[in-house]
BAGUZA-645861 format. One line per field, with one value per atom (N, C-alpha, C, CB): residue number from 1; x, y, z; residue in three letters; atom name. Coordinates in steps of 0.001 Angstrom, whole numbers, padded with zeros to 6 digits. Glycine has a CB too. Example, Ala and Ser with C-alpha at 12.3 -4.5 7.8 and 13.67 -1.06 7.14 Angstrom:
2
num <- c(1 1 1 1 2 2 2 2)
x <- c(013190 012300 013200 011308 012850 013670 012900 014084)
y <- c(-005690 -004500 -003300 -004473 -002250 -001060 000030 -000598)
z <- c(007800 007800 007800 009046 007080 007140 007870 005725)
residuo <- c(ALA ALA ALA ALA SER SER SER SER)
atomo <- c(N CA C CB N CA C CB)
end
This chain:
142
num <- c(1 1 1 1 2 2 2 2 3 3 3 3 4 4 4 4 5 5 5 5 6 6 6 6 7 7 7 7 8 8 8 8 9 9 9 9 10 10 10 10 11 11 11 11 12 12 12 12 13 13 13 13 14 14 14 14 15 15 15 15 16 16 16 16 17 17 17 17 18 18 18 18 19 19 19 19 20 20 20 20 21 21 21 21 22 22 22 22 23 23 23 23 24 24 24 24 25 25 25 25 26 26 26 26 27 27 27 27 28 28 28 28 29 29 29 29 30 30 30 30 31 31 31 31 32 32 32 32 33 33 33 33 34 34 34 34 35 35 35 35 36 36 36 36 37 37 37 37 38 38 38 38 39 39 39 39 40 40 40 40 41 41 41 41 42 42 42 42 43 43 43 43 44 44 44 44 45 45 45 45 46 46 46 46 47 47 47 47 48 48 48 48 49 49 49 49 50 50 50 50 51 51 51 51 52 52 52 52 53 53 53 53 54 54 54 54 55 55 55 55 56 56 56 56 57 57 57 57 58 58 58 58 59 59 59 59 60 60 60 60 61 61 61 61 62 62 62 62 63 63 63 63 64 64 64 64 65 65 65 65 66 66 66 66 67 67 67 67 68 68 68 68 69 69 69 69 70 70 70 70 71 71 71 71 72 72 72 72 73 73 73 73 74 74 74 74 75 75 75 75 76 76 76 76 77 77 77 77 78 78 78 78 79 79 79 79 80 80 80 80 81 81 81 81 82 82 82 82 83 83 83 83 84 84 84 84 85 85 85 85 86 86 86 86 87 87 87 87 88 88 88 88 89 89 89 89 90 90 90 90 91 91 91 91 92 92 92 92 93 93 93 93 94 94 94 94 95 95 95 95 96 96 96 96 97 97 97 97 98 98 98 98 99 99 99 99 100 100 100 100 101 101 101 101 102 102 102 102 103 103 103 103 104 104 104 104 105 105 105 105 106 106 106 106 107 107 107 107 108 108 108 108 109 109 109 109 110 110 110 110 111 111 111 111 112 112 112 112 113 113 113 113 114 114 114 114 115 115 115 115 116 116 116 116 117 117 117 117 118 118 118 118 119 119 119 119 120 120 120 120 121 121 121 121 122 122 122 122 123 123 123 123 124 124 124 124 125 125 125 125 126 126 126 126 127 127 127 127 128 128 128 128 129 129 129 129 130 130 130 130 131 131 131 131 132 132 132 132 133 133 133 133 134 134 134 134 135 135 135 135 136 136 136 136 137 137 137 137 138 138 138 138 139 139 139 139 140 140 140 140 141 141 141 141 142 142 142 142)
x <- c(000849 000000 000889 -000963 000556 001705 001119 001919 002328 001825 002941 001229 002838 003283 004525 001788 005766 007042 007324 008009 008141 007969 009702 006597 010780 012186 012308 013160 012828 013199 015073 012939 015432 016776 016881 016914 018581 018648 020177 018460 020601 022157 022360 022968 023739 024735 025231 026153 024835 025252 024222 024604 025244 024349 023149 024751 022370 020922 019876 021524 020257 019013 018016 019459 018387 017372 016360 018212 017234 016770 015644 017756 015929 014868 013847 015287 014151 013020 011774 013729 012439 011248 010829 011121 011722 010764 009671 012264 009716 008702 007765 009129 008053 006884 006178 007366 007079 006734 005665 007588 005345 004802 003250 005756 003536 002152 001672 002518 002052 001590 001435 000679 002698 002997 004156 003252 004308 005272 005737 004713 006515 007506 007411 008722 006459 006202 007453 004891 008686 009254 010207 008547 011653 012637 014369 012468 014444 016301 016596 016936 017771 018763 019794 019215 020430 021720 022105 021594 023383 024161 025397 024533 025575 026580 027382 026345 028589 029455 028439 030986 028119 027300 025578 027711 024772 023696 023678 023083 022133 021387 019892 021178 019795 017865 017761 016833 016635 015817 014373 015448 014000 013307 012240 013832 010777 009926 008287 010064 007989 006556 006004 006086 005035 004563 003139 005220 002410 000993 000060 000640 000248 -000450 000293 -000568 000663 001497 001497 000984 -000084 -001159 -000609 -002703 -000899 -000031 001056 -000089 002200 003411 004212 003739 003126 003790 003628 003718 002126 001709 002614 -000016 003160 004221 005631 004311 005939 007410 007484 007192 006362 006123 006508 004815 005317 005479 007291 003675 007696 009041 009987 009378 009727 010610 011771 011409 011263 012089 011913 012161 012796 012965 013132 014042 011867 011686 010391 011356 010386 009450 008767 011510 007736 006810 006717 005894 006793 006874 005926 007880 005431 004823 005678 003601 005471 006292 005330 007001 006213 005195 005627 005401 004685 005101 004425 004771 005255 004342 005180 004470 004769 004944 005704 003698 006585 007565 007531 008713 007527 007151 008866 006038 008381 009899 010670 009881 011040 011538 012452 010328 013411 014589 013821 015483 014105 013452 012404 012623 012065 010686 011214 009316 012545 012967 012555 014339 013574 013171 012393 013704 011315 009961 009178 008729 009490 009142 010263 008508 011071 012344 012236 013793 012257 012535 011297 012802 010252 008869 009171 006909 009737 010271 011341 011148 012265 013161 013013 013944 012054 011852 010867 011387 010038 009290 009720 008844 011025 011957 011372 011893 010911 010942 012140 009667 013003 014111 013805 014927 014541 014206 015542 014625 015154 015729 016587 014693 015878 015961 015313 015625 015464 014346 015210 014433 014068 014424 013448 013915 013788 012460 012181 013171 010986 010670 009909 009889 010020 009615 008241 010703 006952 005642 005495 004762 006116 006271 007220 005838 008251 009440 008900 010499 009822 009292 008151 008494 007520 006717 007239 005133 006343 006311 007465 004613 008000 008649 008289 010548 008107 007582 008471 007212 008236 009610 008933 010260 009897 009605 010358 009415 009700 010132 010141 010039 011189 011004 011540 012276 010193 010959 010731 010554 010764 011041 009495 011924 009006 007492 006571 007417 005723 005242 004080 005066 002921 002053 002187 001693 002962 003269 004059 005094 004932 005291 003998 006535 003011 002185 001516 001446 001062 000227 001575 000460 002377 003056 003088 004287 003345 003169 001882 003391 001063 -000465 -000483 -001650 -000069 000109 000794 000547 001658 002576 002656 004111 001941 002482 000904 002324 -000390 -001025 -000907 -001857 000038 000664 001349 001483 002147 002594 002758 002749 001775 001613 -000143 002866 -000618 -002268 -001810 -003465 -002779 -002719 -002197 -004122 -000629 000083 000411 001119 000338 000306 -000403 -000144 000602 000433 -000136 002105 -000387 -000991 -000555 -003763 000173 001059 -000294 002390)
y <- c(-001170 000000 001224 000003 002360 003773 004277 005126 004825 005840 006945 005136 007916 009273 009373 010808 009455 009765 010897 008840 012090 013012 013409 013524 013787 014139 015457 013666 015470 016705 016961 016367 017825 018521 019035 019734 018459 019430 019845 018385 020632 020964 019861 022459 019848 018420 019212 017634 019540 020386 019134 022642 019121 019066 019597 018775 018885 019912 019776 022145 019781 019848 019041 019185 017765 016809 017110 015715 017347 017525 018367 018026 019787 020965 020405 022150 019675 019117 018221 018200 017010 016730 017174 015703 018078 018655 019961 019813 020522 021232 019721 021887 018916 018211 017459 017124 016985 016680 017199 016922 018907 020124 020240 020964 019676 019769 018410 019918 017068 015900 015201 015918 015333 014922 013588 016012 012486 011589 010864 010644 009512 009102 007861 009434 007216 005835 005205 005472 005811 005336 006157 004877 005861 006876 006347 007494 007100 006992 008051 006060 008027 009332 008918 010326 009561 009925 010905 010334 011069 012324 012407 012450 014194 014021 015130 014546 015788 016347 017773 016568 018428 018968 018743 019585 018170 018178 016562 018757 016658 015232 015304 015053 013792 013934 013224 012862 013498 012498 012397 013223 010692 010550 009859 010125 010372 010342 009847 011696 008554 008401 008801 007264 009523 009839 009918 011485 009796 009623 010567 009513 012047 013185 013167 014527 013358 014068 015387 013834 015278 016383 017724 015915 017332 018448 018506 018406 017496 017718 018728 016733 018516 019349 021064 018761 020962 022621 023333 022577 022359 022565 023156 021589 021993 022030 023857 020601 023496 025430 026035 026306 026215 027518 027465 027274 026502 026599 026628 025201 026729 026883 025476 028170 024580 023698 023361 022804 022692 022000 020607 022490 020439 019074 018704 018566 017594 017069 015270 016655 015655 014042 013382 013752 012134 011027 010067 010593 009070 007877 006617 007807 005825 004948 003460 005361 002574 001186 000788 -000361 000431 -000184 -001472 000596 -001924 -003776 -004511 -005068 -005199 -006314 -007366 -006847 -007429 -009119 -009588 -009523 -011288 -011749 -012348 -012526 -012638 -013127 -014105 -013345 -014240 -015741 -015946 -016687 -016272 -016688 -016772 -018158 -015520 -015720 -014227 -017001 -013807 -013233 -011528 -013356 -011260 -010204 -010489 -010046 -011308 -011855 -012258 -012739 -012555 -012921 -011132 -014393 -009714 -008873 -008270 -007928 -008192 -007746 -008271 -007960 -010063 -010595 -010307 -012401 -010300 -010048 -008840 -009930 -008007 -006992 -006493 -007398 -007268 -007484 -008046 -008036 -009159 -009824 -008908 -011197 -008237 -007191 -006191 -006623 -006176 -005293 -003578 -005242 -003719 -002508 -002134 -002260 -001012 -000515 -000061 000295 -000502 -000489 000790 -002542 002026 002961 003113 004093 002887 002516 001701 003496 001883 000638 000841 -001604 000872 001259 000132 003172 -000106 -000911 000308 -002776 -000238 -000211 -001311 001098 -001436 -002479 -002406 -003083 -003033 -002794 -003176 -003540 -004754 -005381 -005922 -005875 -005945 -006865 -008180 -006912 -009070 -010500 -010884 -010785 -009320 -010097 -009592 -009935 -009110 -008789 -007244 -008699 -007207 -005717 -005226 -005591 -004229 -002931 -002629 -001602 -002868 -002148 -001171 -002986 000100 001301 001287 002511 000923 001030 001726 000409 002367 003702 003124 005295 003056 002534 003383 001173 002913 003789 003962 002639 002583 002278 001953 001093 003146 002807 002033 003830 001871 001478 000134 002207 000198 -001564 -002827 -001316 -001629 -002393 -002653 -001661 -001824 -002320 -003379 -001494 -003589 -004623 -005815 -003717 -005778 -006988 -007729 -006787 -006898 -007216 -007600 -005947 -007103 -007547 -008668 -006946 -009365 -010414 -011378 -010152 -011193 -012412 -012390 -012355 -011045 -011153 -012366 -008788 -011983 -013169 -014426 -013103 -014496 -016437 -016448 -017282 -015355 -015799 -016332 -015571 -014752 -014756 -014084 -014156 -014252 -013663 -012159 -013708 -011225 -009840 -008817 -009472 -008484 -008193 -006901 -009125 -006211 -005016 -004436 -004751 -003161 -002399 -000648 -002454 -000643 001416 001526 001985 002947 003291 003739 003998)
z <- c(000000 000000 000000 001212 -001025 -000664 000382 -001844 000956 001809 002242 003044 002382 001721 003034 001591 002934 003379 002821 003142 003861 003609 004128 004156 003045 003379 003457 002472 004358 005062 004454 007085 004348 004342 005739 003224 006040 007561 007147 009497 008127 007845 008591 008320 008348 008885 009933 007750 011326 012939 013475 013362 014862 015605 016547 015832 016831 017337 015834 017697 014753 013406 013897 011750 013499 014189 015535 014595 016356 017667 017685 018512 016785 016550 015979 015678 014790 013915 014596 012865 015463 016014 017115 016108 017831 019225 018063 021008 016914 016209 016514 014362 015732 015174 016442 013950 017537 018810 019298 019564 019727 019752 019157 019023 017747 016595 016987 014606 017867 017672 016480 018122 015852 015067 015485 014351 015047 015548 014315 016663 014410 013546 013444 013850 012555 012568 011967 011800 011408 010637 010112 009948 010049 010082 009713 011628 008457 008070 007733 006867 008097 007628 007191 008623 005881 005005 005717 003466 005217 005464 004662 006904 004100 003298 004749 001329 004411 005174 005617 004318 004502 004728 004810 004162 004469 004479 004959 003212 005469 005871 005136 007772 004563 004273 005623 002572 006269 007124 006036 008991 006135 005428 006115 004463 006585 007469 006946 008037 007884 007724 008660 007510 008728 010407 009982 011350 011652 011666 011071 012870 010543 009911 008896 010585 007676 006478 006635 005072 006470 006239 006947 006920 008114 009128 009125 010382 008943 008880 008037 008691 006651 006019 005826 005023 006535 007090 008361 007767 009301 009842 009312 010240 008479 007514 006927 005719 006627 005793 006388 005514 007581 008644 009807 009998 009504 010375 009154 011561 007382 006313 005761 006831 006380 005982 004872 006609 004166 002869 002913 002179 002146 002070 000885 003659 001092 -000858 -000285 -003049 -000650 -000746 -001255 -000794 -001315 -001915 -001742 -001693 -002287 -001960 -002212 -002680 -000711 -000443 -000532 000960 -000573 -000040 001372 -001086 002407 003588 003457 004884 003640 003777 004849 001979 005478 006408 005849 006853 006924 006751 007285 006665 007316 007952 008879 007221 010445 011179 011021 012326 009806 009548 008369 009299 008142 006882 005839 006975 005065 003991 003214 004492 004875 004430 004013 005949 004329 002999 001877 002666 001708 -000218 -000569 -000970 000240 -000590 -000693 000573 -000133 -001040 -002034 -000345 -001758 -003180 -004072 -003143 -003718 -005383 -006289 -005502 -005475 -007005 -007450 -006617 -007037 -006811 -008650 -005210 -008114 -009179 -010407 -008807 -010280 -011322 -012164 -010970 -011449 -011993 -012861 -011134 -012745 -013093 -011999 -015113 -010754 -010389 -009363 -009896 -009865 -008801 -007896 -009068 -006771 -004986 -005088 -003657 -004658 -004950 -003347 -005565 -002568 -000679 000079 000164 001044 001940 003435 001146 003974 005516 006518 005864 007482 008548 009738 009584 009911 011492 011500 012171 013615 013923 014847 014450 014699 014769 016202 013722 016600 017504 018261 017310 019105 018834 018618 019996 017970 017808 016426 019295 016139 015161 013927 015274 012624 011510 011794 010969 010339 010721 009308 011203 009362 008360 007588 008973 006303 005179 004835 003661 004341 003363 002829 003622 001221 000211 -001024 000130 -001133 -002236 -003900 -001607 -004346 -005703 -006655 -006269 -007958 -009662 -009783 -011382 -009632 -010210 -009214 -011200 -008645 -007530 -007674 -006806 -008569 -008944 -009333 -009657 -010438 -011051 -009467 -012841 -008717 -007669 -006544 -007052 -006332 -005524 -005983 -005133 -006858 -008350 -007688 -010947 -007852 -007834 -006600 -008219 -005500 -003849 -003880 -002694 -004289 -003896 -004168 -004519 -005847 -006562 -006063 -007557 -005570 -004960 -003484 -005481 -002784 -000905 -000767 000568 -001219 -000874 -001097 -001104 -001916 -001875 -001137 -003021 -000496 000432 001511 000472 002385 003393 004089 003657 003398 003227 002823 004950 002951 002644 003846 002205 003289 004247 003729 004591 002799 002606 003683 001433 004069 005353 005016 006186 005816 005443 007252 004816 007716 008400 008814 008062)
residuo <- c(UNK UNK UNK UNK UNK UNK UNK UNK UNK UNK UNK UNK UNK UNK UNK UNK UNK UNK UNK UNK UNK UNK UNK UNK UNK UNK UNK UNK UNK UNK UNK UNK UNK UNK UNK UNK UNK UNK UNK UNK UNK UNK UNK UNK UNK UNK UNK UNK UNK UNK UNK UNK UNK UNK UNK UNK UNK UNK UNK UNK UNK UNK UNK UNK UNK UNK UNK UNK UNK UNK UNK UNK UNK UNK UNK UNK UNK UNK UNK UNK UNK UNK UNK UNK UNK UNK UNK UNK UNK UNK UNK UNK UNK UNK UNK UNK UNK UNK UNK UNK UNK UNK UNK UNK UNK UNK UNK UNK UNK UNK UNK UNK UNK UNK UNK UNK UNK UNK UNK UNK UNK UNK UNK UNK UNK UNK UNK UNK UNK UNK UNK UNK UNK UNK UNK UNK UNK UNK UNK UNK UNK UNK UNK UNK UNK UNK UNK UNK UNK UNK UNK UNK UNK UNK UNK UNK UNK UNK UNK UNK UNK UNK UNK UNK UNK UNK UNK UNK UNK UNK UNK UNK UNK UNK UNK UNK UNK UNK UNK UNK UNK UNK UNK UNK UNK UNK UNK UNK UNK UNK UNK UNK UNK UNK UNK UNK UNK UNK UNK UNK UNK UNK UNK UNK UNK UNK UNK UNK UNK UNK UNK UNK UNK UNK UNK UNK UNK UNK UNK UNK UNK UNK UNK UNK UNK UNK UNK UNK UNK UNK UNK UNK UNK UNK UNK UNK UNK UNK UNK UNK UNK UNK UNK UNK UNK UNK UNK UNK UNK UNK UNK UNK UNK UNK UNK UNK UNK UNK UNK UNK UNK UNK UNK UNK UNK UNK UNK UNK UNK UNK UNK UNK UNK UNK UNK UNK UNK UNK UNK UNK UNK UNK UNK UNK UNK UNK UNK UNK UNK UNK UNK UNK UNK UNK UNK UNK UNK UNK UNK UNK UNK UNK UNK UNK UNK UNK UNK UNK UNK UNK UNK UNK UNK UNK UNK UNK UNK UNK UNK UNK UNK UNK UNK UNK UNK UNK UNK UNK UNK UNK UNK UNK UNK UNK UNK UNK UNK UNK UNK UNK UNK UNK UNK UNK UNK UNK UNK UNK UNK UNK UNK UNK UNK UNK UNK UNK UNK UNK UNK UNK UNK UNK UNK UNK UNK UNK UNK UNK UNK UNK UNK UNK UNK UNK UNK UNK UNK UNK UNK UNK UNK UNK UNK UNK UNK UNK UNK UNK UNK UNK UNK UNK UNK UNK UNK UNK UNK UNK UNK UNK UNK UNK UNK UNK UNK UNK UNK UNK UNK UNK UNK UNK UNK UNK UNK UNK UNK UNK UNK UNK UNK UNK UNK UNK UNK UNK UNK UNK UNK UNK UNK UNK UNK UNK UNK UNK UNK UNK UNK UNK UNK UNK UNK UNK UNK UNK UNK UNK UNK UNK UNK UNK UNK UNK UNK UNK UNK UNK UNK UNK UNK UNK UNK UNK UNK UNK UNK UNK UNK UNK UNK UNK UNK UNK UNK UNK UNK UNK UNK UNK UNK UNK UNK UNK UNK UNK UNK UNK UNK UNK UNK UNK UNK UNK UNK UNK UNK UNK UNK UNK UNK UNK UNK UNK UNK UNK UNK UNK UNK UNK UNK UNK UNK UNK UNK UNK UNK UNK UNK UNK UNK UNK UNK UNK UNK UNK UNK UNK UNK UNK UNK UNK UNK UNK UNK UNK UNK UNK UNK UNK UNK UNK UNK UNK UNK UNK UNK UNK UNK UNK UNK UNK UNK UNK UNK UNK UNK UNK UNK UNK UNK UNK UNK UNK UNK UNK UNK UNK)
atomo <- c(N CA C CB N CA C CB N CA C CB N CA C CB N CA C CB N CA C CB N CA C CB N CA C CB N CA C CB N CA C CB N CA C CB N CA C CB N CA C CB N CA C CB N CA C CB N CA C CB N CA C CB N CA C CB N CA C CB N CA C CB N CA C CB N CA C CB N CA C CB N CA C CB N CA C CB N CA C CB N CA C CB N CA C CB N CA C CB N CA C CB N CA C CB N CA C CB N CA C CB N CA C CB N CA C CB N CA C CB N CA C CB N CA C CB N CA C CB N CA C CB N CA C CB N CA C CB N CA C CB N CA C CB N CA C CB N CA C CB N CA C CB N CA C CB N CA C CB N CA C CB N CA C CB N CA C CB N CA C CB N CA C CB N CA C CB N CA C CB N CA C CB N CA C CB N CA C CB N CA C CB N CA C CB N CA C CB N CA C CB N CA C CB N CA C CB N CA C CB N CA C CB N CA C CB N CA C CB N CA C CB N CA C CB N CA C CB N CA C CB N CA C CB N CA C CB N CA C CB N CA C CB N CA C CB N CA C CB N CA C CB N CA C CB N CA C CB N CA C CB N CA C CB N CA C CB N CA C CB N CA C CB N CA C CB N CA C CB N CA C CB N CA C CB N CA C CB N CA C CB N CA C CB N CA C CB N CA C CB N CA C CB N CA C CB N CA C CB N CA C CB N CA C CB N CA C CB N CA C CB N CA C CB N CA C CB N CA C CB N CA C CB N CA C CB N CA C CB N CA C CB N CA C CB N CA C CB N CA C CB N CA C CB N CA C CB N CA C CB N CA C CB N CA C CB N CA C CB N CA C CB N CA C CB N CA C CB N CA C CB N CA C CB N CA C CB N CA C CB N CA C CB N CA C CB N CA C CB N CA C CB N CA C CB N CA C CB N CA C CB N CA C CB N CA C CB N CA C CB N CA C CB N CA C CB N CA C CB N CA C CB N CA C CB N CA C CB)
end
């Protein structure tokens, strides 16, 4: 299922981060889901959180720079294997996994991928197609 991740630009200091989510902390806004790059100078943090909506009426009014995306989150299952049973339909599909980050829902159970690919549409069509042979309907919405 997509669901909308939202990257932020921060300077590469410390404290960016820190500012960023005590703003969003503030608005009740939170972080279902979260990676960061960093070059010497700059960092993306790249964010699913429980509002977009607001997040990004936030982002405005405090001037940050940042851009939306639609991501896929789907469920894996805990066990050898259950990466590659969403990548490879994945690949064979020919759709490029551009990133991919986890969070974890439960300890012990399923863990949450976000996955940023080329083809967001044809890749959901394919997860749908092959995650219910897998594992029933495990496509996730955050």
């Amino acid at each position: 299922m997509a669901v909308l991740q939202i990257s932020v630009q921060l300077d590469n200091v410390p404290g960016a981060l820190t500012r960023l989510l005590d703003i969003l902390d503030k608005e009740g806004i939170h972080a279902k889901a979260i990676s960061a790059a960093s070059t010497a100078e700059a960092s993306t943090l790249r964010l699913v959180v429980n509002d977009p909506q607001k997040a990004v009426t936030v982002l405005d009014s405090f001037h940050f720079n940042y851009e939306i995306y639609p991501v896929i989150a789907v469920e894996v299952p805990c066990h050898p294997g259950g990466m590659n049973a969403v990548v490879k339909p994945l690949s064979e599909g020919e759709v490029n996994i551009h990133y991919i980050y986890t969070t974890i829902e439960r300890i012990g159970k399923e863990t949450i991928l976000i996955i940023g690919v080329d083809k967001i549409d044809e890749a959901t069509a394919i997860l749908k197609q092959h995650w219910i042979n897998f594992v029933g309907d495990r496509i996730y919405s955050l």
